[in-house]
Residue, then its C-alpha position, 0 to 999 in steps of 0.5 A: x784240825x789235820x790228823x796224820x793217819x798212824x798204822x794200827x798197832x792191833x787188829x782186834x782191840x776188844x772183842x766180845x762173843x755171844x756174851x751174857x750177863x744179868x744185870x744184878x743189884x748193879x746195873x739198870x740193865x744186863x747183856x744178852x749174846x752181845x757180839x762186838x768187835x772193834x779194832x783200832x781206830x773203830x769207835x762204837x756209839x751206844x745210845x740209850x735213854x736216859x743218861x746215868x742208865x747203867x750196863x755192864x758192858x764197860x766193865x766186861x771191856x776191863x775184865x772187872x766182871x766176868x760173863x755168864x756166857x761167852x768170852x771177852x777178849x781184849x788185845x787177842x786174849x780172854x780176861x780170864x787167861x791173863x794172870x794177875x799181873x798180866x790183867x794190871x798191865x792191860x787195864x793200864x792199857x784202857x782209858x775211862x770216864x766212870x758215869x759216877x766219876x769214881x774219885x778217891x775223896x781222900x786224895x787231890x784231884x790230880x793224885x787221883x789223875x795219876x793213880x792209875x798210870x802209878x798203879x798200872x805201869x812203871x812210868x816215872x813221875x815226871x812223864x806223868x805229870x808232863x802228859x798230865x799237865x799237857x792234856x790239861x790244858x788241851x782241854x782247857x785247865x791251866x793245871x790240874x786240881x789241888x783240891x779233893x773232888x768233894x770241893x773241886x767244881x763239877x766242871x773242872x772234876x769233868x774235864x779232869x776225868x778227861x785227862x785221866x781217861x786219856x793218860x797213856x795213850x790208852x789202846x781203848x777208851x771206854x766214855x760212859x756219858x763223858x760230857x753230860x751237862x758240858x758247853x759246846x766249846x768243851x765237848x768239841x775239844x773232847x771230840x778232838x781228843x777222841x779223833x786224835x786217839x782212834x788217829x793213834x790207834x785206840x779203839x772207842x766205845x762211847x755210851x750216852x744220852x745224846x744223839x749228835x755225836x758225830x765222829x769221822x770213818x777217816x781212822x776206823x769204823x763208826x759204829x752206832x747202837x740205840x737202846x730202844x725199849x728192852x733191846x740195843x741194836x746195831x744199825x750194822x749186823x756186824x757188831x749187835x748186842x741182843x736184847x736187855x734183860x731188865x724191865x727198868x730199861x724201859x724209859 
């Protein structure tokens, strides 16, 4: 597939500095000075053991945690600058697949796919629904689920976490092991989709399990990181997260 380079619209999309955080009750592991910065286009491969291994780093990328130390920024300003309604706009901003996909159970699965567009910005609904419907079959659905998530099939719940994840033309999309247990026919559309978007100018922060993740450096940087015992280190001293602070890191 040809992509057409488009200008970047933002320099700095996220950036985190020397930024710590405890792992707590809810993750696996916590952050110790990580340093990361991606602009548009750039995507950052985190590697870690095991699939389902938790951090706090996507949540630190939205503004829903806060560090004990350092400083997130996202689109040139720190989280905890931005008011209220200004944090709601930027968050409407990112794209994301949640390891534990994050559905409401008492609404259809395309209600859920909507939410966060109707939430976070002022688009009508049938511009929603034409780049829903559009996504959908770009990832292999015919429509989108009518059907609460409880009895949707993992497959189509996970390609429906896709199209969530891509509405809006995030300016970031934040994949936490977006395509555990997905067929090769459906992980090349996903990786077709994430070029598209870094083509546009979105920055990519990609954790998983999996070691054949091949993205192309033609729109950005391609940034990868391992988790190797207690410590995620970049294979680049540009963008390195420091060691891991809890002991069940370890495999």
């Amino acid at each position: 597939m040809d992509f057409e380079i488009k200008p970047k619209e933002w320099d700095e999309i996220v950036k985190l500095e020397c930024v710590s955080l405890d792992a707590g009750e809810r993750y696996a592991t916590g952050l110790t000075e990580v340093d990361l910065c991606l602009a548009g286009g750039d995507a950052a491969i985190v590697t870690v053991s095991r699939a389902g291994l938790t951090t706090p780093l996507a949540d630190l990328c939205c503004g829903l945690e806060a560090p004990e130390t350092g400083m997130v920024h996202f689109l040139d300003q720190p989280w905890d600058a931005k008011s209220h309604r200004q944090a709601a706009r930027d968050r409407g901003c990112i794209g994301r697949v949640w390891p534990n996909a994050a559905w409401v159970g008492n609404l259809d699965i395309d209600e859920n796919i909507l939410l966060p567009q109707c939430h976070h910005t002022g688009r009508s609904d049938s511009e929603l629904q034409e780049e829903s419907q559009m996504l959908a079959r770009s990832f292999g659905l015919e429509d989108l689920p009518h059907t609460r998530p409880a009895w949707t099939p993992e497959d189509i719940r996970r390609k429906s976490q896709w199209v969530r994840a891509f509405m809006g033309t995030p300016h970031l999309l934040l994949l936490e092991y977006p395509d555990d247990d997905a067929n090769d026919a459906d992980r090349t559309c996903l990786v077709e989709a994430v070029e598209q978007a870094r083509m546009r100018g979105t920055a990519v922060i990609w954790i998983t399990a999996r070691r054949d993740i091949a993205l192309g450096d033609q729109f950005g940087t391609v940034y990868r990181a391992e988790l190797t015992g207690s410590s995620l280190i970049w294979n680049t001293q540009k963008n390195r997260i420091g060691t891991i602070t809890k002991e069940n890191a370890r495999e």
